[in-house]
N, C-alpha and C positions, 0 to 999 in steps of 0.2 A: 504494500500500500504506500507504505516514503514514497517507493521510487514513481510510481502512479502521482502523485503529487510534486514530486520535483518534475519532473515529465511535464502536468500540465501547466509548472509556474513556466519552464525555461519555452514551452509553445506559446502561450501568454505574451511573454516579454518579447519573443522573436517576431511576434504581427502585432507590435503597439504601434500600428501608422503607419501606410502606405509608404511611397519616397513622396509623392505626391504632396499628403499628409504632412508632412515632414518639411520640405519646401515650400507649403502654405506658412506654417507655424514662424519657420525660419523669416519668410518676410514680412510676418507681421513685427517679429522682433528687428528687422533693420529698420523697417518704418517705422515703428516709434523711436529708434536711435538716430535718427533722420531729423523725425520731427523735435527732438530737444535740442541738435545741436544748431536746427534753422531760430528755435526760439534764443535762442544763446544769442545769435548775428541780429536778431529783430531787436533784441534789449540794445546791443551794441549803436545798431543804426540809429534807432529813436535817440537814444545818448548822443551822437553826431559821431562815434566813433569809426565812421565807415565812409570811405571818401566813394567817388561816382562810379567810379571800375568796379570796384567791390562790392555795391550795389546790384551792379549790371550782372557780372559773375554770380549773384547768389540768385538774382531773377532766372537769369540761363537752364543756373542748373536745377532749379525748384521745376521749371516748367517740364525738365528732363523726367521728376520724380513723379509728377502728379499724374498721370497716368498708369503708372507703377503701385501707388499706394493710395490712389484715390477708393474713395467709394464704390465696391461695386466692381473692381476694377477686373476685365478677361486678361490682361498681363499675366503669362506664364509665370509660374513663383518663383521657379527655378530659374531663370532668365533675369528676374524680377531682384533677387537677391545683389547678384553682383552688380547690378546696375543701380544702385541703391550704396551699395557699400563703394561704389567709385563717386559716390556724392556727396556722402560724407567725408569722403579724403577729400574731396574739393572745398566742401564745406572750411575743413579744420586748414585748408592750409591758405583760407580769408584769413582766420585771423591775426 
């Protein structure tokens, strides 16, 4: 009987989530790492700490995101990820 139960934890654990599944989850976690570090640059710019390039640069690349993590959005996840995580490196190297 253990092993009937180890059996069905280690089947369990082995189908927690698709890749699919998995690369959903993943982008919702870049997208909200997205969206804290565009709020970080929005407190900066309101402050004036952000001259018109960098401005321009963080429009650019928001416009990049928002069909990646908008609402709703048919963006593959898996796609969706790394094109996310290249705008937050963009993001971070405004400031």
């Amino acid at each position: 009987m253990k092993y009937v139960m180890i059996f069905l934890v280690l089947l369990t654990v082995g189908c927690a989530g698709t890749p699919q599944t998995r690369a959903t989850n993943s982008l919702g976690v870049v997208c909200s790492s997205y969206a804290t570090a565009l709020d970080e640059l929005v407190k900066m710019r309101d402050a004036g700490k952000l001259d018109t390039a960098q401005r321009n640069r963080i429009t650019s690349v928001n416009n990049s995101v928002k069909p990646v993590c908008g609402k709703d959005s048919a963006f593959d996840p898996a796609l969706g990820v790394g094109l996310v995580e290249s705008a937050i490196a963009a993001l971070k190297g405004i400031k």
